[in-house]
DOVODREN-111043 format. One line per field, with one value per residue (C-alpha): residue number from 1; residue in one letter; z negated, x negated, y. Coordinates in Angstrom, 3 decimals. Layout:
BEGIN
torpa: c(NUM / ...)
donu: c(A / ...)
up: c(Z / ...)
east: c(X / ...)
north: c(Y / ...)
END
This chain:
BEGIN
torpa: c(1 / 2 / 3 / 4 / 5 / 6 / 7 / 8 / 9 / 10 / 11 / 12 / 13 / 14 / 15 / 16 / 17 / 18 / 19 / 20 / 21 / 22 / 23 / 24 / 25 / 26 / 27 / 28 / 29 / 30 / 31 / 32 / 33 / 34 / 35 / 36 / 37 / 38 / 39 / 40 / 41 / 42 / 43 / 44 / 45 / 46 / 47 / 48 / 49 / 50 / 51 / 52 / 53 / 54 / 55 / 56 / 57 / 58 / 59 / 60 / 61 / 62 / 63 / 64 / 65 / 66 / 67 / 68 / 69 / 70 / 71 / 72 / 73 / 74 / 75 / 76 / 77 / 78 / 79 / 80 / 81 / 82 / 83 / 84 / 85 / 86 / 87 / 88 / 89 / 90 / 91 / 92 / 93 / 94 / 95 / 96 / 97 / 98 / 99 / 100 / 101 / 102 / 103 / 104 / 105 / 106 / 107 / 108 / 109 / 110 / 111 / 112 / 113 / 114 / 115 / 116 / 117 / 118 / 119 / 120 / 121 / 122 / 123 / 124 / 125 / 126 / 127 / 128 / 129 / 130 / 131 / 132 / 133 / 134 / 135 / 136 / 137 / 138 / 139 / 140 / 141 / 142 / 143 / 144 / 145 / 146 / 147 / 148 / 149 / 150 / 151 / 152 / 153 / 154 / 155 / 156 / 157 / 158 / 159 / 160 / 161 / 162 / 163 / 164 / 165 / 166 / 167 / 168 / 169 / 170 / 171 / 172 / 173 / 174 / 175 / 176 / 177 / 178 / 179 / 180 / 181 / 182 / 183 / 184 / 185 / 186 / 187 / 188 / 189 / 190 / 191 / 192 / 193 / 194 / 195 / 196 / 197 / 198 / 199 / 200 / 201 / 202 / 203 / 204 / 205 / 206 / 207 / 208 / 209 / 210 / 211 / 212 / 213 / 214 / 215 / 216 / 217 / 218 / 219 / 220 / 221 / 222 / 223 / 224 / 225 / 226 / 227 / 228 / 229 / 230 / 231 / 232 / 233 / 234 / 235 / 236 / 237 / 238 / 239 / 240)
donu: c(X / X / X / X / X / X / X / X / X / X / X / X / X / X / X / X / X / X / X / X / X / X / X / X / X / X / X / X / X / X / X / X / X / X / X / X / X / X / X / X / X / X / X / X / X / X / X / X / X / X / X / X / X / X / X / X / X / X / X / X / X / X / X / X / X / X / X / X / X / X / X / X / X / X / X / X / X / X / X / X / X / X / X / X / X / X / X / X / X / X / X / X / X / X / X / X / X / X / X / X / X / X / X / X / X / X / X / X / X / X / X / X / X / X / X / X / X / X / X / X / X / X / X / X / X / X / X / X / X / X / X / X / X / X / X / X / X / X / X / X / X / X / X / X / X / X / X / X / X / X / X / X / X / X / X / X / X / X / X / X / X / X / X / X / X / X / X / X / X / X / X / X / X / X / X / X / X / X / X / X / X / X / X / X / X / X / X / X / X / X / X / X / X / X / X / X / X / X / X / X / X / X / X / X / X / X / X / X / X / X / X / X / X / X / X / X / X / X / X / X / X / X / X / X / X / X / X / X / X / X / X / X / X / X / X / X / X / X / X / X)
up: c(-60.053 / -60.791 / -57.777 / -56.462 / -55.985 / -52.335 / -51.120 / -51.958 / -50.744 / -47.132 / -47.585 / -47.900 / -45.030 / -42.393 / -42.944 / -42.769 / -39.278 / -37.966 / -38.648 / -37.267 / -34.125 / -34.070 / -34.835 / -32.916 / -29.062 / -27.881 / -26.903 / -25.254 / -26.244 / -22.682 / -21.884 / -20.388 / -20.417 / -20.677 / -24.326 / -25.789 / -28.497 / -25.792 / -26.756 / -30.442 / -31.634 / -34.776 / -34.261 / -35.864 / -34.658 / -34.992 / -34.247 / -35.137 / -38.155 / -36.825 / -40.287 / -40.195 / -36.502 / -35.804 / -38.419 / -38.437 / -34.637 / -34.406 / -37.433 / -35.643 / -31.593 / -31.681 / -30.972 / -33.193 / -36.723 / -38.302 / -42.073 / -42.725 / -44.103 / -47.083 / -50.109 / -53.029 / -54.848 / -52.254 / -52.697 / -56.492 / -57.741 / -60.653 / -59.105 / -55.666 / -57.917 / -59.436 / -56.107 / -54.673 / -58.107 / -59.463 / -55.397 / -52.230 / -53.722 / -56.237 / -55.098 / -51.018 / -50.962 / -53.746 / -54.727 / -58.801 / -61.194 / -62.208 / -58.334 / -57.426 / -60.194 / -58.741 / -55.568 / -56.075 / -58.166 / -55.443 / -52.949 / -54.627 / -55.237 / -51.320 / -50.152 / -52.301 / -51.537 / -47.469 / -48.373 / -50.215 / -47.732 / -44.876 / -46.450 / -46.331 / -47.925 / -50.737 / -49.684 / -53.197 / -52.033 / -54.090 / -56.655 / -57.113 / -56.639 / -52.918 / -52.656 / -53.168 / -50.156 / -47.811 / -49.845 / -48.803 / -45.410 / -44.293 / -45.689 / -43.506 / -40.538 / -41.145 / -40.987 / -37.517 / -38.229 / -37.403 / -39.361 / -38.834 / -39.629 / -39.793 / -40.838 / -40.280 / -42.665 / -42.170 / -41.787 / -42.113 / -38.526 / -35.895 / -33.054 / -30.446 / -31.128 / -32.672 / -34.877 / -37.783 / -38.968 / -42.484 / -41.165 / -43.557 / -42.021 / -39.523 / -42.863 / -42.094 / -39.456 / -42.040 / -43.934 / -40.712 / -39.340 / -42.072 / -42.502 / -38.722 / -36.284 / -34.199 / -33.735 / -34.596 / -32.073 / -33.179 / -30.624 / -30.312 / -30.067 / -28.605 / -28.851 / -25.873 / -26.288 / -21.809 / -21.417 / -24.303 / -24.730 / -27.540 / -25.274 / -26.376 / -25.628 / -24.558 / -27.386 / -29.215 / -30.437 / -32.571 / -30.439 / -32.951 / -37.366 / -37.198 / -37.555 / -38.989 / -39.695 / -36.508 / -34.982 / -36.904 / -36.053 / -32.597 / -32.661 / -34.201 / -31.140 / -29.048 / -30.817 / -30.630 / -26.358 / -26.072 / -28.152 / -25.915 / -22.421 / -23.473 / -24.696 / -21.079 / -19.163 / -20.538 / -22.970 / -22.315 / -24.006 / -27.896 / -29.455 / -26.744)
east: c(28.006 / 28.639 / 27.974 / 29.869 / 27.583 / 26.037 / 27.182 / 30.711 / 30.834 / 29.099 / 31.600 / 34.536 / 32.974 / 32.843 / 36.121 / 37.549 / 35.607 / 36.439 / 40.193 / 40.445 / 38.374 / 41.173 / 44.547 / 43.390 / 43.170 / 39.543 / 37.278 / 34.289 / 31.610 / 31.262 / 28.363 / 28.967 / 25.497 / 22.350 / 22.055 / 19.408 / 19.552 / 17.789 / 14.756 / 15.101 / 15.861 / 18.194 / 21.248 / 24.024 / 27.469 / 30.470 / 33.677 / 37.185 / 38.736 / 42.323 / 43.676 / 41.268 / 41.458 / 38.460 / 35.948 / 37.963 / 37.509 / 34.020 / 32.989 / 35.002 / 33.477 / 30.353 / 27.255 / 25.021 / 24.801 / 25.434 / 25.659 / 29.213 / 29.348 / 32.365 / 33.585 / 32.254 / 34.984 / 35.869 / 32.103 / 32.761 / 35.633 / 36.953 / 36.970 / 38.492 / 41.133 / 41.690 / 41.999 / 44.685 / 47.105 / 46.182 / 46.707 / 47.480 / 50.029 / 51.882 / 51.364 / 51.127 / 53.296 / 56.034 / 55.458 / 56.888 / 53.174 / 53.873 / 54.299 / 51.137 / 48.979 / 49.677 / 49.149 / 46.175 / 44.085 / 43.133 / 43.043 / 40.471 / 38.106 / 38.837 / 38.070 / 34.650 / 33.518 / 33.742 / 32.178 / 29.349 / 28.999 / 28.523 / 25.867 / 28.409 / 26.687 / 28.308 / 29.327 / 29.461 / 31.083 / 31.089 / 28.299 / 24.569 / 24.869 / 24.992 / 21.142 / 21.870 / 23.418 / 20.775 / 17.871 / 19.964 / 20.177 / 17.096 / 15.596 / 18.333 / 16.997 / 13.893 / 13.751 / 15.717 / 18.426 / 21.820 / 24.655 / 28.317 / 30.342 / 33.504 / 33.406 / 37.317 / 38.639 / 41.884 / 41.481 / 44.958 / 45.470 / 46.309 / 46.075 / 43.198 / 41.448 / 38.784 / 39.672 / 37.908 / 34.750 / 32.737 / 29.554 / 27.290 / 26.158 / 24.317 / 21.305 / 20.604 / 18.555 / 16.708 / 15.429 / 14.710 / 12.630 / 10.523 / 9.489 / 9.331 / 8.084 / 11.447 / 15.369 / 17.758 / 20.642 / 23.718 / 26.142 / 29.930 / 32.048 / 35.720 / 37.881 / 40.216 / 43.137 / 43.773 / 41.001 / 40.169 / 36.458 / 34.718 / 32.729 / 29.658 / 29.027 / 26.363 / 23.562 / 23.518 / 20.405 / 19.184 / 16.401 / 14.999 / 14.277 / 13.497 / 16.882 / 18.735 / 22.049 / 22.823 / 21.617 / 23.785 / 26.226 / 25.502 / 25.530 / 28.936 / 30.099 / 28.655 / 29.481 / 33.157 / 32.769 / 31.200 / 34.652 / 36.584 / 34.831 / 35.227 / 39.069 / 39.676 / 38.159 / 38.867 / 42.143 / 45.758 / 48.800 / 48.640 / 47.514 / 44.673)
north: c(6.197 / 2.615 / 0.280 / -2.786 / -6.197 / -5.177 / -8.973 / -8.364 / -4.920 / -5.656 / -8.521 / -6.594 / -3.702 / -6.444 / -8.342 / -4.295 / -3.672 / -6.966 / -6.561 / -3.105 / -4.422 / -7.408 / -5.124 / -1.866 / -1.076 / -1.561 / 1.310 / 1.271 / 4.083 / 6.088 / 8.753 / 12.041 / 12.749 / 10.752 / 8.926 / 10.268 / 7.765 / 5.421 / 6.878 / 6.235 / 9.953 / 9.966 / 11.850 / 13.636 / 12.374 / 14.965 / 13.220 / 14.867 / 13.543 / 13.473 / 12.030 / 8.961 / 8.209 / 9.534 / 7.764 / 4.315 / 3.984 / 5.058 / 2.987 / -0.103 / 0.232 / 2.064 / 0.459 / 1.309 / 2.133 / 4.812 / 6.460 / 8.409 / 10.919 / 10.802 / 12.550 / 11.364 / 10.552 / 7.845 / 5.704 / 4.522 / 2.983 / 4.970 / 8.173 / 6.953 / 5.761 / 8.861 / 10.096 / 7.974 / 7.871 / 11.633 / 12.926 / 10.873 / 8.385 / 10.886 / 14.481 / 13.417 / 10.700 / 11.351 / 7.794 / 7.181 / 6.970 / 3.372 / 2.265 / 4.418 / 3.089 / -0.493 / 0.493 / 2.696 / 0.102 / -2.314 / 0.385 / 1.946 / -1.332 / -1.849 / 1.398 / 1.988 / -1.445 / -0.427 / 2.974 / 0.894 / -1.899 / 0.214 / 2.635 / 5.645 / 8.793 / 10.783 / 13.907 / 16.191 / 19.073 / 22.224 / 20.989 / 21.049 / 17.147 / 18.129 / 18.066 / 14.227 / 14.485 / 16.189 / 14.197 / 10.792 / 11.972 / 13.175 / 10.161 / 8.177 / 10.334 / 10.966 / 6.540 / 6.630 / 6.508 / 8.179 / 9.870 / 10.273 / 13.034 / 14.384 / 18.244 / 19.305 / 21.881 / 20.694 / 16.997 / 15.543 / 17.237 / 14.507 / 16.165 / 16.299 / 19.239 / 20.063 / 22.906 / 25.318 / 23.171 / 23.427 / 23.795 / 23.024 / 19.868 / 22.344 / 22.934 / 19.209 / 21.258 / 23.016 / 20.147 / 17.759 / 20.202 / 21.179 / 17.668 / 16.754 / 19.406 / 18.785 / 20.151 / 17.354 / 16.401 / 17.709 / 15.011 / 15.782 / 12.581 / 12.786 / 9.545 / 9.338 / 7.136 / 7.694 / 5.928 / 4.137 / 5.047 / 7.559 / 9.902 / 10.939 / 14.835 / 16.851 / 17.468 / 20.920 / 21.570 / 24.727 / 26.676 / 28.769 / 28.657 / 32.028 / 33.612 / 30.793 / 32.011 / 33.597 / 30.608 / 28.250 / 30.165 / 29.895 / 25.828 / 25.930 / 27.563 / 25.151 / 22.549 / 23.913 / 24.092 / 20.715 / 19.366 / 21.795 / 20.742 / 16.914 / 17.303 / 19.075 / 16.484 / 12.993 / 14.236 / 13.862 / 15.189 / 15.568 / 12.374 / 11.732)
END
């Protein structure tokens, strides 16, 4: 994966974050519980993808960094613009191959070079390269650091809830706590545009290794309450 100079790719992450900070409605990050991250404990943001909404706003107004999780294809510069000509411009958008390859071109430098400036982790889904992605990330936690992610099966949905997840995020368990002694905070966030703040959920945490796939299972179903219990409380109408 070829890399963009790290100046002009922080370069081109900021100038991205500061516009969408100057262009977008602010939101302030809002606790429903006690923030745990006070205490210096890395944590495992889940927000809802909502066809961008969700990692563009949490990436522009939260207040502290974090490492996104993204697809692969989207953190180097040849394949994200395979990506936009071969798929989003052509077969999504019905936009003629000459217009799309214009188009596509400096979308693609300007979408990597955000990916790359803000430390974004690969997400290689359906290959062995996904070890990359768990080795990246437990190092990134492991450090003190917190990820971002956005696990919606059907992510072009723009509507509030939080529907059918992947959940293999949930092994990051696996890994952190063979190397640390401790659960990792799994942290649902829910962005409401009533209010104008990203709420920050209650933390799901695994209790047990012993039995781990019925207890993954059972902190995807929390995960899925915490999403539901925040969306009843601070959501309103369909495009809260």
């Amino acid at each position: 994966m070829k890399k963009m100079n790290d100046k002009i790719s922080k370069n081109i992450y900021k100038f991205s974050r500061f516009c969408i900070r100057c262009f977008s409605s602010r939101y302030r990050v809002c606790l429903s519980e006690k923030n745990i991250n006070d205490t210096g404990i890395p944590v495992v943001y889940v927000v809802h993808h909502q066809n961008l909404r969700g990692p563009i706003l949490s990436i522009a107004w939260l207040n502290i960094p974090v490492h996104l999780w993204v697809l692969s294809v989207f953190s180097d510069q040849r394949t994200c613009f395979r990506q936009f000509y071969d798929y989003t411009f052509t077969q999504r958008r019905g936009i003629p191959k000459g217009l799309a390859a214009v188009i596509a071109y400096p979308v693609s430098v300007w979408v990597s070079g955000i990916m790359q400036g803000m430390n974004a982790i690969p997400v290689f889904r359906g290959s062995r390269a996904i070890a990359k992605t768990f080795n990246q990330s437990l190092k990134a936690l492991i450090n003190g650091e917190n990820l971002l992610i956005c696990p919606d099966i059907d992510y072009t949905d723009p509507g509030p809830h939080m529907g059918e997840m992947y959940d293999g995020f949930l092994d990051l368990e696996r890994y952190y706590i063979k190397r640390t002694g401790h659960h990792l905070a799994f942290i649902p966030l829910y962005i409401s545009k009533r209010e104008h703040c990203i709420y920050e959920g209650k933390a799901v945490y695994f209790h047990t290794v012993g039995d781990f796939k019925n207890e993954k299972k059972n902190v995807y179903d929390r995960l899925m309450q915490e999403f539901s219990r925040l969306e009843n409380r601070y959501g309103s109408g369909l495009m809260s």
